[in-house]
KEDOLO-811655 format. One record per residue (C-alpha): x, y negated, z. Coordinates in steps of 0.02 Angstrom, whole numbers. Layout:
@X:X&Y:Y&Z:Z
...
END
This chain:
@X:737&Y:-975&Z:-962
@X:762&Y:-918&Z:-779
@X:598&Y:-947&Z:-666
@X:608&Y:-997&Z:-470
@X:499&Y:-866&Z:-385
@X:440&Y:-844&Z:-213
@X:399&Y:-665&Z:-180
@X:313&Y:-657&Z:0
@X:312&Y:-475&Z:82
@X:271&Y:-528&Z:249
@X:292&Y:-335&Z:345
@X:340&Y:-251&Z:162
@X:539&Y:-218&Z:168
@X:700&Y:-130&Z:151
@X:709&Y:-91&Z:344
@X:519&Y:-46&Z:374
@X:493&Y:52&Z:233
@X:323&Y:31&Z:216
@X:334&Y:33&Z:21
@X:445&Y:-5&Z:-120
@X:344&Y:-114&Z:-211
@X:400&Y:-283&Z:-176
@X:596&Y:-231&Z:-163
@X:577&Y:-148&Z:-348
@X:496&Y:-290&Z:-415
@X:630&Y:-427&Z:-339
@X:752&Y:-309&Z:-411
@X:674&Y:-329&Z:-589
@X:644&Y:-491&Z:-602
@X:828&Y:-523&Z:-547
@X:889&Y:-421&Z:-661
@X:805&Y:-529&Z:-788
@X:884&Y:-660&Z:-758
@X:755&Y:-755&Z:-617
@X:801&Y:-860&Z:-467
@X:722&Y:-762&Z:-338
@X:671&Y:-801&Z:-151
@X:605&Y:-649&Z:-44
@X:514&Y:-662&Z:112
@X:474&Y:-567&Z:245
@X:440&Y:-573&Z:437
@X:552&Y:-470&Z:574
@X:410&Y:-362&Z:648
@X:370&Y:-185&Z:613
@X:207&Y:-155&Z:578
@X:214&Y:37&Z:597
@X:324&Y:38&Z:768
@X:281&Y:-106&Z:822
@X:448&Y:-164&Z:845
@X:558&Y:-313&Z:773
@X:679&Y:-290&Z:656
@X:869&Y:-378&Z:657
@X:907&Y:-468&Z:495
@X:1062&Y:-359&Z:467
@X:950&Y:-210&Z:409
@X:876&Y:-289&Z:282
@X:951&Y:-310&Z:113
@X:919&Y:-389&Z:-37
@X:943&Y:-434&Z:-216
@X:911&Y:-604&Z:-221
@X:889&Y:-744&Z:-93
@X:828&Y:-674&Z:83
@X:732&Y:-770&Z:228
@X:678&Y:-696&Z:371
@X:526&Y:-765&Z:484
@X:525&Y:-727&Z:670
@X:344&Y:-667&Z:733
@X:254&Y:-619&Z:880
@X:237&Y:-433&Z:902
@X:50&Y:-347&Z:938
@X:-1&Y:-159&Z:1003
@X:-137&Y:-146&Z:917
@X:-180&Y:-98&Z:736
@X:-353&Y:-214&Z:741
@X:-363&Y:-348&Z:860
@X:-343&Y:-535&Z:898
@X:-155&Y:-523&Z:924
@X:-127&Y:-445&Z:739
@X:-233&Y:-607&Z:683
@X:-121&Y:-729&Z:790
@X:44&Y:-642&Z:701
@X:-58&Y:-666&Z:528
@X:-57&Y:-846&Z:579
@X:109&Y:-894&Z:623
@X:185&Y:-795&Z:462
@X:82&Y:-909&Z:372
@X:119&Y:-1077&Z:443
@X:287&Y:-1029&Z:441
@X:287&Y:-989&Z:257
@X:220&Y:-1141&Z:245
@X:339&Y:-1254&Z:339
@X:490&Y:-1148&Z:254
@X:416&Y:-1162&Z:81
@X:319&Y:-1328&Z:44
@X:509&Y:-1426&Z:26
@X:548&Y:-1323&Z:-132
@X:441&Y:-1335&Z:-317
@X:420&Y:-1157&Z:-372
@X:384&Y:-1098&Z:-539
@X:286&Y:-920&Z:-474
@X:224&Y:-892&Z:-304
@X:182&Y:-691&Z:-311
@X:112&Y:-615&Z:-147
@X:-12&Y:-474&Z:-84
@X:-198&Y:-524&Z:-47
@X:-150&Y:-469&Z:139
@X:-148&Y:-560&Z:256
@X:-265&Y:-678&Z:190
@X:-190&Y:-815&Z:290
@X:-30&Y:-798&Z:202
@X:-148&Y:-793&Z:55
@X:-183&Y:-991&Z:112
@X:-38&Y:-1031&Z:132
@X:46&Y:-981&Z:-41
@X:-88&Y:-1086&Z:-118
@X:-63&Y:-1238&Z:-28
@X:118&Y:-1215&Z:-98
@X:199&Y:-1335&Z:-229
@X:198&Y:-1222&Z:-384
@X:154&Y:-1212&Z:-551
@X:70&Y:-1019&Z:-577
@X:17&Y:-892&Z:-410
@X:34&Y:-701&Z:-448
@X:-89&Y:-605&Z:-291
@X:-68&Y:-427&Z:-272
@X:-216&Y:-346&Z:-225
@X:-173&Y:-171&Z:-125
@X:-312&Y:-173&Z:-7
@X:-477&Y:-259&Z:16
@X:-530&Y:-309&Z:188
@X:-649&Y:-346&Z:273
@X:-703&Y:-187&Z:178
@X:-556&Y:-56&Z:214
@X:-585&Y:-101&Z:394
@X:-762&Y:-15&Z:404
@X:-672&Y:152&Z:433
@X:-657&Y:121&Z:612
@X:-823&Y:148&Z:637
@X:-987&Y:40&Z:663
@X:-979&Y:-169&Z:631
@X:-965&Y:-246&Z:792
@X:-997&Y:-444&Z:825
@X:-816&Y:-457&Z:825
@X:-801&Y:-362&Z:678
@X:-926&Y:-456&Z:611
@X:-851&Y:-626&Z:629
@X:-696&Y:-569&Z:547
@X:-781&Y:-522&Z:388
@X:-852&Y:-692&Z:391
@X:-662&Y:-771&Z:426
@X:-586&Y:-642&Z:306
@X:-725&Y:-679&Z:136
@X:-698&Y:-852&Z:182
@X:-524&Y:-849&Z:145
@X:-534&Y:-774&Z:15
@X:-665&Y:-864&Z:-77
@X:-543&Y:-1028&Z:-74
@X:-389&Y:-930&Z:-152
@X:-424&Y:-778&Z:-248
@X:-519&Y:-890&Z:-374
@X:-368&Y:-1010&Z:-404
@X:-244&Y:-873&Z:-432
@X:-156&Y:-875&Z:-613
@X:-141&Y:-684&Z:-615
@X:-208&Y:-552&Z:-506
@X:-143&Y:-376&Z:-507
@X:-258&Y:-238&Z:-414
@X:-166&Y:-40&Z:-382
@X:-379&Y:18&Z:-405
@X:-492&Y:2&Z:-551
@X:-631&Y:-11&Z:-423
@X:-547&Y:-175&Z:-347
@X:-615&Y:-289&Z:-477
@X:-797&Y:-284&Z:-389
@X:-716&Y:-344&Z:-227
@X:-640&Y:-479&Z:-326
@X:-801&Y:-525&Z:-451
@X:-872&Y:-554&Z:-238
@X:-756&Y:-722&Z:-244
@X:-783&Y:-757&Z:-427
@X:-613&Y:-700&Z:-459
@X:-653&Y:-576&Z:-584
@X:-600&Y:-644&Z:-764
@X:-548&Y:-512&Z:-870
@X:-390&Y:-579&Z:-930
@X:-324&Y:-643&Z:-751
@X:-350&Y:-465&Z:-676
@X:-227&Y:-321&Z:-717
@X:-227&Y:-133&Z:-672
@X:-50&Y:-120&Z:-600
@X:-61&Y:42&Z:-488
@X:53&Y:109&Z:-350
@X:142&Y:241&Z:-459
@X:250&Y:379&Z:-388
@X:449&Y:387&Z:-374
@X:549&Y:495&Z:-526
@X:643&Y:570&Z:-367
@X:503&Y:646&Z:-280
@X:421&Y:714&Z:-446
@X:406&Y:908&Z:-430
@X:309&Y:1058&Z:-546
@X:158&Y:1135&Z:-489
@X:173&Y:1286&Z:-391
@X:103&Y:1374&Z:-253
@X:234&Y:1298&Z:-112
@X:339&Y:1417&Z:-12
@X:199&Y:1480&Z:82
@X:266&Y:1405&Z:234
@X:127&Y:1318&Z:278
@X:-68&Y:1344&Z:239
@X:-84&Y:1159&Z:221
@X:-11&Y:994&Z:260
@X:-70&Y:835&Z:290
@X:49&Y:666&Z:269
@X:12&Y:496&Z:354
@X:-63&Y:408&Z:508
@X:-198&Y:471&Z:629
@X:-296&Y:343&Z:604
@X:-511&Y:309&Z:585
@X:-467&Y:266&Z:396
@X:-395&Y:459&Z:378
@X:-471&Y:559&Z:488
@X:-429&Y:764&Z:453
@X:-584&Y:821&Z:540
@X:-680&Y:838&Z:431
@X:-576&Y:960&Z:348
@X:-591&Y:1078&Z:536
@X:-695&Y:1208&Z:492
@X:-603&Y:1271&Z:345
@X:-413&Y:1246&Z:416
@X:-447&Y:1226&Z:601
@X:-390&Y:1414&Z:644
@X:-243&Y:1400&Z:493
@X:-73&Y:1391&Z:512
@X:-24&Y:1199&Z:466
@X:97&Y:1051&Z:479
@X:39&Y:858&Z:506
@X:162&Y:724&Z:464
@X:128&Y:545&Z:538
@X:57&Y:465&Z:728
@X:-79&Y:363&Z:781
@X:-207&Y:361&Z:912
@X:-322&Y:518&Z:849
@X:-167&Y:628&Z:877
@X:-234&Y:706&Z:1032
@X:-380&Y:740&Z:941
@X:-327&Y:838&Z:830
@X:-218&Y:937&Z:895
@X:-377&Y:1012&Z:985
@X:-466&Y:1028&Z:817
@X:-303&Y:1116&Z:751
@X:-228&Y:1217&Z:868
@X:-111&Y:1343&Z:756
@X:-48&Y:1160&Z:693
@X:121&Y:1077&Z:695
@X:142&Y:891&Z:737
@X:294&Y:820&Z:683
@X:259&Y:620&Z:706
@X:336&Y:501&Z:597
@X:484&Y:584&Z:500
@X:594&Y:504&Z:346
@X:503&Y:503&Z:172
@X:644&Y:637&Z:104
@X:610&Y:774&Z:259
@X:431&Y:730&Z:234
@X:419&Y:752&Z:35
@X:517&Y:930&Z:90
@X:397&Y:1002&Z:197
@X:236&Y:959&Z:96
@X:330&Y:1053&Z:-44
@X:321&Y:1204&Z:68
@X:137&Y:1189&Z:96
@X:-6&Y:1310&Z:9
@X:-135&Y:1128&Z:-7
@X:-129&Y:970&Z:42
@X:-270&Y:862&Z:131
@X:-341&Y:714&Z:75
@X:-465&Y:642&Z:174
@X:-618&Y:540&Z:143
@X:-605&Y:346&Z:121
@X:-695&Y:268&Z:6
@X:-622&Y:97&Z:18
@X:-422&Y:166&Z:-5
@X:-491&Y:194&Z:-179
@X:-320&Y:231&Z:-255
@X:-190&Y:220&Z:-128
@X:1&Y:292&Z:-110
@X:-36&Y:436&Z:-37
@X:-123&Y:499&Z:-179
@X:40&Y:461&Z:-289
@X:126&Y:553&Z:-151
@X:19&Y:719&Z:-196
@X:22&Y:679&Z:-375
@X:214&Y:687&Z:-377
@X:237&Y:828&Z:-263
@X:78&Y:930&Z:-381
@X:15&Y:1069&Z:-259
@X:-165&Y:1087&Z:-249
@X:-265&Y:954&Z:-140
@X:-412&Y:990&Z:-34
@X:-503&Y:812&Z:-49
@X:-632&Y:746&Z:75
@X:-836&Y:722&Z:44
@X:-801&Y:530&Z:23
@X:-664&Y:507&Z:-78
@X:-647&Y:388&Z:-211
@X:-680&Y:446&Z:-373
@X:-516&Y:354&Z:-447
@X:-430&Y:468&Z:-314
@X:-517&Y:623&Z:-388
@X:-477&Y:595&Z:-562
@X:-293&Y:586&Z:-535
@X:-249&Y:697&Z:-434
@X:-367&Y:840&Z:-522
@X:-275&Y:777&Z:-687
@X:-121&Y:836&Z:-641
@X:-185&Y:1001&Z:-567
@X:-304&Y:1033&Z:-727
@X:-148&Y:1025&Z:-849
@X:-26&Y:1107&Z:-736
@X:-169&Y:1268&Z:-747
@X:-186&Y:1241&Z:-934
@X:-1&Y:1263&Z:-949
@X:41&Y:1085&Z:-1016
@X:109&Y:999&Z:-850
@X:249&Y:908&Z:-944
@X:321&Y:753&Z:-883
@X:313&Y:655&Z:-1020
@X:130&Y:641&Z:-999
@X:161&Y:527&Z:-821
@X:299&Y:414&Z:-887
@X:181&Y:295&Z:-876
@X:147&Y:318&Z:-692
@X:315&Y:313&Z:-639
@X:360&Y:159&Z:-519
@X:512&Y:132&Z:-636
@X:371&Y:82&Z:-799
@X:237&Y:-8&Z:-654
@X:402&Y:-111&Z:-596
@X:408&Y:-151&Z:-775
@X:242&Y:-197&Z:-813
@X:216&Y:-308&Z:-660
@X:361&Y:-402&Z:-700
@X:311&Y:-448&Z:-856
@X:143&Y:-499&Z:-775
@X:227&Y:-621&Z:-665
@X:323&Y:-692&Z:-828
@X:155&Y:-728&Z:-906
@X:81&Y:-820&Z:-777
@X:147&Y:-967&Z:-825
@X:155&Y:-947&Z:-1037
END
């Protein structure tokens, strides 16, 4: 029996592309036969620009929110957008009785808002945990302060009421057992996965490069620490963000290319001796680790990296030595079988 479903990506889309995930899962569950409603907001989180509704496509049902733009990656501003997605989800969706109301733990307003809906399951997404993720940029403030208060508080009123709950890190169930979220058969391990197309053999790269590093210059992945060993090496850094300056001091013989496409991207870390992973412990398993996985040259990771980032990516590199890197080992781990198996999660929620 075809299910009405609300899937809310509020800066996730097919113009952005900031991620896949929500675009491969509408695609699923329309393919199975669901009545599916996608939306999203017309602001570009990464250039902080708006987006026209004519670059956007999708498979099902589209509605597009207008929001007010910010500058900056943390501040009030970024809160007051938060806000108006969410009232405006709220006004767009409260007419209409959904079956499954799936959306992404952030922003935690929208969070509200989904489960003030008029539904009869709600599927969250957990792909980050704030306040937590946000103690990369460096010592609490008062203001920070305050928003871990606003944030946990929040939370605590709709994690606990969610049917399902899918989280991309093992280590994400002790941020949710915080809200009393945590019961075992609500929470599934649905992780970011990598794409078939980018999936290459280990090798030793082109030699191009010494190493690479791929996303933004930010306090959450900060390449410093790796200075002393590759600071004088020949290198290549993909992505922008406000500690760009910075190091380009610390790496002088390095190239900075800003943001580039994914495909030109995936292509030059292939030509790289290592790749750099940084220290965060709260991005416990995020994309850019399936990034490395796929591409399966040999990773320098940082002092505090999680250990669920550890294990994968050393799997890969520890059979590739032994000689029995085949593919069929990863199936599993391929976007195509997560698609699959979130799907089916959002199916459940209401059986």
């Amino acid at each position: 029996m075809p299910l009405n479903i609300l899937l809310v990506s509020p800066f996730e889309n097919s113009a952005t592309g900031r991620g896949d995930r929500n675009m491969r899962l509408e695609a699923e569950l329309k393919k199975r036969g669901h009545n599916v409603t996608f939306v999203t907001g017309d602001f570009d989180h990464a250039r902080r620009s708006r987006i026209s509704k004519e670059e956007l496509t999708t498979s099902g049902e589209l509605k597009v929110l207008r929001l007010p733009v910010y500058r900056k990656n943390v501040g009030i501003a970024r809160v007051w957008c938060h806000i108006i997605f969410a009232m405006k989800l709220w006004i767009f969706a409260i007419r209409t009785r959904w079956d499954i109301v799936v959306i992404s733990s952030i922003p935690p307003e929208a969070l509200i808002a989904a489960r003030l809906l008029r539904k009869r399951a709600l599927v969250v997404d957990v792909r980050d945990i704030w306040p937590d993720a946000l103690q990369a940029y460096g010592k609490p403030t008062p203001a920070a302060r305050i928003f871990g208060f606003y944030c946990n508080t929040l939370f605590g009123f709709a994690l606990k009421h969610a049917s399902r709950i899918m989280v991309v890190a093992p280590g994400f169930r002790r941020w949710l057992d915080r809200y009393g979220a945590l019961t075992p058969w609500r929470v599934k391990f649905v992780p970011l996965g990598f794409r078939r197309e980018d999936f290459r053999p280990l090798s030793n790269g082109s030699f191009d490069y010494d190493f690479c590093y791929a996303g933004g210059a930010t306090p959450q992945f900060d390449i410093q620490e790796f200075a002393d060993e590759f600071g004088e090496q020949s290198g290549i850094v993909l992505g922008s963000g406000p500690l760009l300056d910075t190091w380009k001091t610390a790496f002088p013989n390095t190239k900075f290319l800003g943001a580039i496409p994914r495909a030109e991207a995936m292509a030059i870390m292939g030509k790289s001796r290592r790749l750099l992973f940084p220290s965060n412990p709260f991005a416990q398993l995020p994309n850019k680790a399936f990034d490395y996985f796929a591409l399966g040259h040999p990773v320098a990771l940082g002092f505090g990296c999680s250990q669920a980032t550890r294990y994968i990516l050393s799997l890969r590199h520890r059979r590739a030595c032994c000689g029995n890197d085949r593919w069929e080992d990863y199936r599993n781990l391929e976007k195509e079988a997560i698609t699959a198996r979130a799907a089916s999660i959002v199916e459940e929620a209401i059986a």
